[in-house]
N, C-alpha and C positions, 0 to 999 in steps of 0.2 A: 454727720451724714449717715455714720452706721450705726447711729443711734445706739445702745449700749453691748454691742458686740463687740469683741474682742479680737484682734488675729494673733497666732501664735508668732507670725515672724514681724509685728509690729504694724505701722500705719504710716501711708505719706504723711508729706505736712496737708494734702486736702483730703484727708480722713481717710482714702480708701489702702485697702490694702499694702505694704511694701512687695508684696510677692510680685503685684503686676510689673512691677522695672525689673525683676529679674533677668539679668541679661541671659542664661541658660534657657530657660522658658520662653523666651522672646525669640532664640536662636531655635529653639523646635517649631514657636509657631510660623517661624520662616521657611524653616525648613519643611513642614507639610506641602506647600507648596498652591495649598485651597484659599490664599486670602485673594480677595477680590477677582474671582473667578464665579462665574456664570453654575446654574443650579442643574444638578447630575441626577439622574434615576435613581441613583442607590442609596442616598439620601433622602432625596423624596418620599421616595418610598418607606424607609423605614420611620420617617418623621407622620407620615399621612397615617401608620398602621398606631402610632402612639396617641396620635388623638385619634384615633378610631376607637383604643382599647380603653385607653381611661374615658372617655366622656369628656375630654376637654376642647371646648374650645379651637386651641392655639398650640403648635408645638415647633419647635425650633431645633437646628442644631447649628451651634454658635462656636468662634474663633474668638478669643478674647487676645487682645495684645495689650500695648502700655495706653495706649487712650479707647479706643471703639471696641464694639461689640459688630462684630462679622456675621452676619448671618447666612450660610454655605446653605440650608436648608430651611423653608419656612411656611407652614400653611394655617390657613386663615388670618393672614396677613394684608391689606394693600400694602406693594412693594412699588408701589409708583414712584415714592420720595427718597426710595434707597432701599439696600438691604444690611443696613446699619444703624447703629445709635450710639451717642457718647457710653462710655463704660460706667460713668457716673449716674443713668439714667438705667440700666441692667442688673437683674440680682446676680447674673454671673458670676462678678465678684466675687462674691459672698464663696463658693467655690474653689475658686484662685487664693482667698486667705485663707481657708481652714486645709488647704492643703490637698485637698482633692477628697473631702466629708462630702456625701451626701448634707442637701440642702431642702427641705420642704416646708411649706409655710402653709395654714390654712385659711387663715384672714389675714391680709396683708394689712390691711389696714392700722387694725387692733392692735398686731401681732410687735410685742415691745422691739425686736430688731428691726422690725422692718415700715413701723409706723410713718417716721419720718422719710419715707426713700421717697426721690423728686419722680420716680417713675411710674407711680402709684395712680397717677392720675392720667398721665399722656399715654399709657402700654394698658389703662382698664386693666390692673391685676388685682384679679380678690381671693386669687389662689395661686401659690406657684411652687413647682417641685421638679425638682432638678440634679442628675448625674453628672459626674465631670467625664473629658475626653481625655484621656492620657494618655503621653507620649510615648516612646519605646523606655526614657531613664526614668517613668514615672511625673512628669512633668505635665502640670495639668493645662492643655492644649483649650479648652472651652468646658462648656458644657451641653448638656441633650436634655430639656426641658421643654415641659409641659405648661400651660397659661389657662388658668379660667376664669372668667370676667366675677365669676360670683365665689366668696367664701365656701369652702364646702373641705369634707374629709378626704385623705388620701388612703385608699386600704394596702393592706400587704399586695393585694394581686396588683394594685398599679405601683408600687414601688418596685414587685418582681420584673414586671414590664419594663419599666426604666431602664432597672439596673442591665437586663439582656439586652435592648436595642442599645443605651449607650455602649455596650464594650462589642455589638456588632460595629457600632460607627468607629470605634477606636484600632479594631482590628483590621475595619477598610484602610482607613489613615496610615498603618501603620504599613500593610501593605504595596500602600503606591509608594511608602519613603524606602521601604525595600527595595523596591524594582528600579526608583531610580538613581538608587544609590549601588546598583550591581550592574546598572547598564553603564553608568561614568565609570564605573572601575573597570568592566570590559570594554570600553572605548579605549581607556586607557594600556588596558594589557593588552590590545590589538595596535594599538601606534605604537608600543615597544619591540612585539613581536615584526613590524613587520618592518622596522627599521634595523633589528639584530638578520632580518633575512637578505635586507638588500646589504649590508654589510658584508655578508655570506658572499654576494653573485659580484661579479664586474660591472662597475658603472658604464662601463663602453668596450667593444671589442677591440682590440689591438687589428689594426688594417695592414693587410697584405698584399704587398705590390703585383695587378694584374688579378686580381680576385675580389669579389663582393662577400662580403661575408655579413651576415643580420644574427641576431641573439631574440628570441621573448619568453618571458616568464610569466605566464598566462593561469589564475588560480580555477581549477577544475567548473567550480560552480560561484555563484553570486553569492551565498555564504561566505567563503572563502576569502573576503574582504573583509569580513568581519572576525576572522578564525584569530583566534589569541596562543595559538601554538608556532613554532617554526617550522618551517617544512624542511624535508630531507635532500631536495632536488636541488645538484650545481654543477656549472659548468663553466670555461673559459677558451681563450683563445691567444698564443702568446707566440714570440720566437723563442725556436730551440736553441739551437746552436747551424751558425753559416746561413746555410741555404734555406736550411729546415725547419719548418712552421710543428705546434701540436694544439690540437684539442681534444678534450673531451667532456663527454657528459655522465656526471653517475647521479641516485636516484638509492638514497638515504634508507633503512626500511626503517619505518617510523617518524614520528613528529618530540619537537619538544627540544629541551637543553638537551639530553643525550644525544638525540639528534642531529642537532646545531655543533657540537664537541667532532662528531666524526667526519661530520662533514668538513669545518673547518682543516683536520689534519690531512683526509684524502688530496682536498686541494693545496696544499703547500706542499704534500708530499709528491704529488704529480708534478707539480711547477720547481720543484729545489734537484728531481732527479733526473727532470729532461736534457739537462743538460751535459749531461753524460752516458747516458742508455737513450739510443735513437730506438729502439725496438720497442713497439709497443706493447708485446705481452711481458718482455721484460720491464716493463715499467708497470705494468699492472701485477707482475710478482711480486717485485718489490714492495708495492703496497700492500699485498697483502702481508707480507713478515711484518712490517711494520703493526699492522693492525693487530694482527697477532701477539707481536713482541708488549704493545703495551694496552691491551686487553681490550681492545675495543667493546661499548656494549653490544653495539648493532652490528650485524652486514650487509653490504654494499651491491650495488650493480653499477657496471660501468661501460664506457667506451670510449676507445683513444685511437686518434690517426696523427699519423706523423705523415706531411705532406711536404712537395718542394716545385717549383715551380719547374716547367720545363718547355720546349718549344714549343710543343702541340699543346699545352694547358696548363696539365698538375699528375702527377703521379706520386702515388704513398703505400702506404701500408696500414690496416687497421685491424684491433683486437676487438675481442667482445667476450667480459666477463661476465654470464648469465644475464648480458642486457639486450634487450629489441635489435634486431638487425637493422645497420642501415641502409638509409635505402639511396639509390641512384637515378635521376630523371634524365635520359639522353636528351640532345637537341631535339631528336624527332617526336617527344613524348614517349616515348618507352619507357618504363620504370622495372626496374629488378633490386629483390634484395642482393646484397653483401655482408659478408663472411662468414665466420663460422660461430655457433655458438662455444661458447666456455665454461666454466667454474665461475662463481659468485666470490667475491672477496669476503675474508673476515669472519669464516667459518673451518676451513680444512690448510692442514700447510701444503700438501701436494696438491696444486692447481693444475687442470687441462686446459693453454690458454697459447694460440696458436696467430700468427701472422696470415693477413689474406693483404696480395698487391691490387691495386686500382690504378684508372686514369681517366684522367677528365678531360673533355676536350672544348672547345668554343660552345657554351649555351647551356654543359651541363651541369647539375647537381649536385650536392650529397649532403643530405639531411641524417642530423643527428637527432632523436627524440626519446622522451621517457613513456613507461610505459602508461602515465597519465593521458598522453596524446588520445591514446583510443579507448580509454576509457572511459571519458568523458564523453562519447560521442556516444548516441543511442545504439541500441542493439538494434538490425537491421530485421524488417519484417520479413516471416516466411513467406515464401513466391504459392502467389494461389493457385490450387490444382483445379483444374479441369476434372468436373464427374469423369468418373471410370467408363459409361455409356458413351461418353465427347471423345473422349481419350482413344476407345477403339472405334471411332467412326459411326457408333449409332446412337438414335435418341433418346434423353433421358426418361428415366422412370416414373421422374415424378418431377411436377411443374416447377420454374423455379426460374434466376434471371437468364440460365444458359439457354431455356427453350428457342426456339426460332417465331417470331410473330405471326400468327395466320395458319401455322402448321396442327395437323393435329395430330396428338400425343397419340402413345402405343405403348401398352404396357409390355416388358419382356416379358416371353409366353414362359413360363414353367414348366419343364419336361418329364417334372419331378412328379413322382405317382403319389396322388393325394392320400394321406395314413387313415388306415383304418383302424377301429376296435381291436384288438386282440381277440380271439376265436376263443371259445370254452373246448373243454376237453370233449372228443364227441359231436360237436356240431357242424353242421354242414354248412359251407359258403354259401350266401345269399347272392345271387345273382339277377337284380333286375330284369337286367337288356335281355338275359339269355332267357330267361322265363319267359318273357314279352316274345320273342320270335316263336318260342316253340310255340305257345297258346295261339299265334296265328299260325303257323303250320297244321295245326290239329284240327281247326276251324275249314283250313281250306281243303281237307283231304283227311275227312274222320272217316275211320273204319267201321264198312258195311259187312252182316252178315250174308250177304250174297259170293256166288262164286260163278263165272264162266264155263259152260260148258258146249257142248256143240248141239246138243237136245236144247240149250237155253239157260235161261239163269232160275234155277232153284235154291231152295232155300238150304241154308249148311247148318249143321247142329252144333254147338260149342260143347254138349253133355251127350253127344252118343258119334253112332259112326252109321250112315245108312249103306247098304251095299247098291242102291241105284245113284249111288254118288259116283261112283267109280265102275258103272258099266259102260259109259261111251268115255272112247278116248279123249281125252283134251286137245283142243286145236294147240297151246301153250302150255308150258310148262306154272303151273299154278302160282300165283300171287302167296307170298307170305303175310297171312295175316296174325295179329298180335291181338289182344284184350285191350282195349280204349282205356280201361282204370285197370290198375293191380292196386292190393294191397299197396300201404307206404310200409316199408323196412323201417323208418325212425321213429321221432313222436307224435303220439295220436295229437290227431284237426292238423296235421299238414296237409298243405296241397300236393296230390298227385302229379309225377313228371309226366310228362308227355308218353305217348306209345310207341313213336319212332326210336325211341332213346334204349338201351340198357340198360338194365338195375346193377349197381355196383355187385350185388352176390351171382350174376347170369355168367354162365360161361361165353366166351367166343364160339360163335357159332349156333348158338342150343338157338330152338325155335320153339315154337308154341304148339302142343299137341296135337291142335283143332288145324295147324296150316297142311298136315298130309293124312291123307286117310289110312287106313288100316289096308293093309294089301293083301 
């Protein structure tokens, strides 16, 4: 069948290759996980971009096992009748014996290995060239070949081609056996972890007569089912001694076997010494020597009550070694924290770790919790403020959802005097408004050369002095009159101030020469 080819690792008894029964290579093409499974984009694709590149045809990307050729990717194909063929009708073979050699052929027909192959006629091959897919130990998984109906040459650039898109498809393969072989093993290290955890906690709480008591161990997030570490967090519920009930809860820092080591010895060390130290900060000293004495890696937060039943409920005592305060729900709903905070375990020998008494009556509470409780719970949004204009009683500045519908807006006035220029050295203040009134003050009362007298009104000199000025007495004492224009004091083409007004050089007082005669 293989007409005068040879394979390194021999031949079945029906001529093809012995590598194909290779039980190792058989267990990778299983292990891919792509046989008889439906065709993927990323296959596709790199199969459609190979016959784009060479000119062919036809291009495949093929799963070879002990009898069939797999075809995971295939274009210019009808695939109506399968996406498969005997392995005896495929050059893939050819492949799988030489070990994983490049294979090319340019007239199938002609070509002495490949004259007689039964495929030659049902697959139209008159050219065919072909990479192997290889496995992670080197096992050659199929191959990524190209088909064209006519004899023709292959060049370097389409063997370069091959050669990159097959080891893209070997590197996808290779891949998905990655992922799925690190998700079984973390499946795996998540059902060991979290069976060494429930080991950790109490399968059920020890029940005490005349009291409800509930446990849950709730993981922070939906992750958390899948977390492959052990967590820090344990608690129980037991008798002490006589009367005397204890629990507590501590809250591990850190995850993992160290973790898991200190946790374990807090809880035996709580439960092996209650039964002789009813006080629960002596009971939480003593753990901490312990931790101490034999090196703990971590340290701890805890809290312990030793409780006893009494006629009106429960009355106890309870410690807090740097853990969350508990808390208390009265019958009537009221909630208040309890005790006092303390020292942390498992870091300092001198502990501050103090006794606080309690009591419980018909209906109430006491919740013990770690400080996971609230942290898992969102952070609570800031409370919206009211505009500063809401806020003191007036309306806003600027439009927005607080306005009121139908009203109309008001801007706050500004009291604030609008900036001006900075002044040059030397220059006089510009004053609109104050110009504007005097130019109509001068318009309505401009200075006449006339003056009152009791003869009548004669004319007055501004340039001499006449003595028939001041021969009949004046009925009044004379009008002060002033010059309509003076010079300007500053830079020449200003406009003239008014006549009523002062020159900043004029004394108080001084008048105009022309306003009294000569006497």
């Amino acid at each position: 069948m293989a007409g005068e080819t040879e394979f390194p690792q021999g031949a079945r008894a029906d001529g093809l290759p012995a590598a194909l029964s290779d039980p190792a290579r058989l267990a990778a093409v299983r292990g891919t996980g792509l046989l008889d499974t439906g065709p993927e984009p990323v296959f596709e694709d790199l199969a459609t971009l190979a016959a784009r590149i060479t000119g062919a045809g036809r291009a495949f990307v093929t799963l070879v096992d002990e009898e069939r050729s797999y075809w995971k990717s295939c274009v210019g194909v009808d695939v109506t009748g399968g996406r498969e063929n005997p392995v005896r009708e495929s050059f893939c073979y050819f492949l799988v014996g030489f070990g994983g050699d490049p294979f090319t052929v340019e007239d199938a027909a002609h070509d002495p290995r490949t004259r007689d192959h039964p495929g030659i006629g049902p697959m139209r091959i008159g050219a065919w060239a072909g990479y192997p897919l290889l496995g992670p130990e080197g096992e050659v998984l199929g191959s990524f070949c190209v088909v064209d109906e006519s004899p023709r040459a292959w060049t370097e650039a389409d063997r370069a081609t091959l050669a990159t898109l097959s080891r893209s498809a070997s590197a996808e393969i290779h891949l998905r056996q990655s992922l799925a072989a690190s998700q079984h093993a973390h499946r795996l290290s998540a059902d060991l972890a979290h069976t060494l955890q429930r080991g950790l906690l109490p399968p059920a709480l020890r029940p005490v007569p005349g009291l409800d008591a509930a446990a849950a161990y709730v993981p922070a997030s939906a992750s958390a089912h899948h977390d492959v570490t052990v967590g820090g967090d344990f608690y129980d519920l037991f008798h002490a001694v006589g009367p005397y009930y204890g629990a507590f809860l501590g809250d591990v820092c850190g995850k993992g076997v160290e973790a898991a080591q200190v946790t374990s010895m807090a809880r035996y060390t709580l439960r092996a010494d209650a039964g002789e130290v009813l006080s629960p900060a002596r009971l939480l000293t003593r753990l901490n020597t312990a931790m101490l004495t034999q090196e703990a890696p971590l340290f701890l937060t805890a809290v312990h009550a030793t409780f006893r039943r009494t006629r009106a409920g429960a009355a106890g005592r309870v410690c807090l070694a740097g853990h969350p305060r508990p808390l208390i729900r009265r019958a009537d709903g009221r909630v208040r924290e309890m005790g006092r905070p303390g020292t942390l375990l498992g870091v300092m020998e001198d502990v501050d770790l103090a006794d606080t008494r309690f009591r419980l009556g018909p209906g109430d509470l006491l919740l013990l919790y770690s400080d996971g409780a609230y942290e898992a719970r969102p952070a609570p949004a800031p409370p919206r403020r009211r505009p500063r204009a809401l806020r003191r009683g007036r309306p806003a500045r600027h439009p927005g959802r607080h306005a009121r519908p139908g009203r109309r807006r008001h801007r706050r006035p500004d009291h604030r005097r609008p900036r001006r220029p900075p002044r040059r050295l030397g220059q006089r203040r510009h004053r609109p408004a104050r110009a504007a009134r005097a130019r109509a003050r001068l318009t309505a009362r401009a200075p006449t050369p006339f003056r009152t007298t009791r003869t009548g009104a004669r004319p007055a000199s501004f340039t001499g002095h006449d003595d028939d000025h001041t021969r009949a007495a004046p009925q009044r004492r004379p009008q002060t009159l002033r010059p309509a224009h003076r010079p300007e004091r500053g830079r020449p083409g200003r406009r003239a101030r008014p006549a009523d007004r002062r020159g900043r050089g004029e004394r108080r007082g001084q008048e105009h020469p022309a306003a009294h005669p000569r006497r």
